[in-house]
C-alpha positions, 0 to 999 in steps of 0.5 A: 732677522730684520724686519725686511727679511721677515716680509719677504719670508712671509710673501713667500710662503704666502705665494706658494700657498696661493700661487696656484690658480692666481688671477692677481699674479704677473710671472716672469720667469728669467733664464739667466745668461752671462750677457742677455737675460730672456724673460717671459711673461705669463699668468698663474692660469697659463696665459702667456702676455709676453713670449720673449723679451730680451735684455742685457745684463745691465742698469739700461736692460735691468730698467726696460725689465721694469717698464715691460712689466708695469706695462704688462700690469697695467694692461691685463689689471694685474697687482701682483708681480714675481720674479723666477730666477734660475740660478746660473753660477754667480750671474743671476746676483746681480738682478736678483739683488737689483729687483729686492733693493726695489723691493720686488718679490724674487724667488729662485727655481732649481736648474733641476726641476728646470730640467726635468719639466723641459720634457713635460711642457712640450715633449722636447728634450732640447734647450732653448733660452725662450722655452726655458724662461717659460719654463721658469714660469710654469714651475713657479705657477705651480709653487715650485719654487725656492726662497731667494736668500738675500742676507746681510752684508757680513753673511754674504762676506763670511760665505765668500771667505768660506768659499775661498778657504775651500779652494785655497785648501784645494791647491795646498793640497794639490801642491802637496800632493806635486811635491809628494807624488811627482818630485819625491817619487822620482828624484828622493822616494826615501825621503817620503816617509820622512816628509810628512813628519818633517814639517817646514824642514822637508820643503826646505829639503826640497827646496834647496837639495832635492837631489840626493847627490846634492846632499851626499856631497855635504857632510851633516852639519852642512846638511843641516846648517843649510835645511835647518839653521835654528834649534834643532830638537832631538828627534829632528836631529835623528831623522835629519840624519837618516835623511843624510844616510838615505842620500848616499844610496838613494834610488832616485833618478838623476835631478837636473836645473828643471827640477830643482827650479820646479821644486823651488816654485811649488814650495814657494807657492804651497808657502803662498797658499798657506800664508793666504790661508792664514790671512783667510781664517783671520779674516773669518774669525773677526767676521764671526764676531759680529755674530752674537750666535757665533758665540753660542755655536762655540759652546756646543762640546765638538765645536771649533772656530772653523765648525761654528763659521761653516755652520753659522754661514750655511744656516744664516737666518735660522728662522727661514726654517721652519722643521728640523727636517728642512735644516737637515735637507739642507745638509744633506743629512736627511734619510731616503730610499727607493721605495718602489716594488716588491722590495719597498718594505725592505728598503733601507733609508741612506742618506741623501747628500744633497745638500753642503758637503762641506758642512756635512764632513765638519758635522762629522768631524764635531761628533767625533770629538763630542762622542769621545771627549764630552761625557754627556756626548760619550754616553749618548753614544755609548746608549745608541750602540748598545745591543748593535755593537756587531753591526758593520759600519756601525760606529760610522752611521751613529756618529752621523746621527750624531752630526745631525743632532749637532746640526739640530742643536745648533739651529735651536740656540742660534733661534733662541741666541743662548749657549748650550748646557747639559740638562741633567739626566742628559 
């Protein structure tokens, strides 16, 4: 953590603390668009200094930003200033990083409390951009406002690259799930059950004779010759021969040139997507190195390459919390129920899901292997179910426990950059 991030961190708990009732303090708060942004100027007090000003999303509009406020400032005898963002998509980046390199304190407002104060402002249900850039500033008048994460340049690339590894795995998916469920289904359902097992040889099975006719037109070593011309193992041997016999009575419909030519484009590209995709995790690992932390996430037994990056990218500074309990809101392991009624002392904690998906399904992931790999892990495991063996989705509910004692663990080390070891007694 760099000397920079750790006075911003402390302005801004400094500032929820004593945002409340300031007569120091200049907000603006900003609803952010594509092109112009609306800004509104106000005190912590509910004094409006400046209803709207509109500016567009460039260097010209970000400066006249600047000379509104310092005007503002030195009108009303105000020496503090901050800055209320509402996230929107990637557009509020731009001045968010602008306003911190010119060392401007900048803090973030949930789209979701945005909305939920729309109605206790003024009894509307209606969206304005004027209103709503006041109601960023009335939210951050009252301390209700979120830390403007702006890490270092390697962070901020291995988030990118982790973003891109999601959608690249989306689309090899679906391009999976086109050949599966729309070509085989029609033209060869037989070779289904093959495919999934039949690895590069099933697509270039698709590729080149997706028809059964085709196939049944070849005698076998032709057949194989064509979809797999190098060594071919024994058990490739055997299913590229049911797969030859299957041909001669498939039940598939009639294929003609569309398909075989749509049947070589979504092999080409799922090729594509994969090759990226290898590219990507590369990419992602020599970006990981650069982090002394990576190194000790890797040590903790359930953890790979691909767990340690999402769970580096996600925490990033980990001194930016301060409880546990905030590192499990961010993963959306945290517990809540509705506690409300008669039925409150019964109700049954669950899981928020609030936060990161994705890092929650690797968390998961890692405590599976841990609870059944590791002996320190398999013990504590083992200990957590003894006596609730009988429970329904037991199992489930221990190794998310698990998941977020991973989480924690991993939050510790990257604070006091050691690896993990097993105390005795464990």
């Amino acid at each position: 953590m760099n000397e920079v991030d750790s006075i911003r961190l402390e302005q801004f708990r400094q500032l929820k603390k004593g945002i409340r009732g300031s007569k120091e303090h200049l907000i603006v708060g900003i609803d952010i668009a594509k092109e112009r942004h609306h800004a509104f100027f106000g005190t912590a007090t509910g004094k409006t200094l400046f209803k709207r000003l509109v500016f567009e999303n460039t260097i010209e509009g970000f400066e006249r930003l600047l000379i509104q406020t310092e005007a503002l400032k030195v009108q009303h005898g105000l020496t503090k200033t901050v800055f209320g963002l509402e996230p929107t998509a990637n557009y509020h980046k731009p001045l968010g990083e602008f306003l911190i390199k010119g060392a401007h304190h900048v803090v973030l407002v949930s789209g979701v409390a945005v909305k939920r104060n729309r109605e206790l402002l003024d009894g509307r249900w209606d969206k304005h951009d004027t209103k709503d850039s006041a109601n960023v500033a009335d939210l951050i008048s009252q301390g209700k406002s979120l830390f403007f994460e702006y890490p270092p340049m390697a962070l901020r690339e291995l988030r990118s690259l982790l973003s891109l590894k999601r959608r690249l795995k989306k689309q090899e998916h679906g391009l999976r799930v086109r050949i599966r469920n729309h070509l085989l289904a029609q033209y060869f359902p037989e070779l289904d059950r093959y495919f999934a097992r039949s690895g590069s040889v099933g697509l270039e099975i698709v590729t080149w004779c997706l028809a059964p006719s085709v196939i049944a037109d070849l005698d076998y070593e032709q057949f194989a010759h064509l979809v797999a011309p190098g060594t071919r193992s024994t058990g490739q041997h055997k299913r590229l021969q049911a797969v030859w016999k299957m041909a001669a009575d498939s039940i598939g419909c009639d294929a003609g040139e569309a398909v075989a030519f749509e049947a070589k484009v979504l092999v080409e590209g799922l090729g594509q997507v994969r090759e990226a995709l290898s590219a990507t995790d590369s990419k992602i690992e020599d970006l990981c190195l650069q982090f002394p932390e990576y190194s000790h996430l890797l040590t903790i037994p359930g953890f790979g390459p691909d767990v340690s990056s999402k769970v580096l990218a996600a925490i990033g500074n980990p001194f930016r919390f301060t409880t546990r309990g905030q590192v499990l809101k961010m993963a959306g392991l945290d517990l809540s129920a509705d506690r409300s009624g008669r039925g409150s002392d019964a109700a049954i904690p669950v899981l928020s899901k609030k936060g990161k998906a994705d890092l929650r399904y690797a968390l998961y992931q890692a405590a599976f292997i841990a609870s059944t790999r590791n002996r320190h892990f398999i013990a504590y495991y083992t200990n957590k179910l003894r006596g609730r063996e009988k429970e329904k989705g037991i199992m489930t509910k221990m190794r998310v426990k698990l998941a977020a004692k991973l989480l924690v663990i991993a939050w510790t080390l990257m604070k006091k950059k050691q690896p993990f070891y097993t105390p005795q007694g464990y």
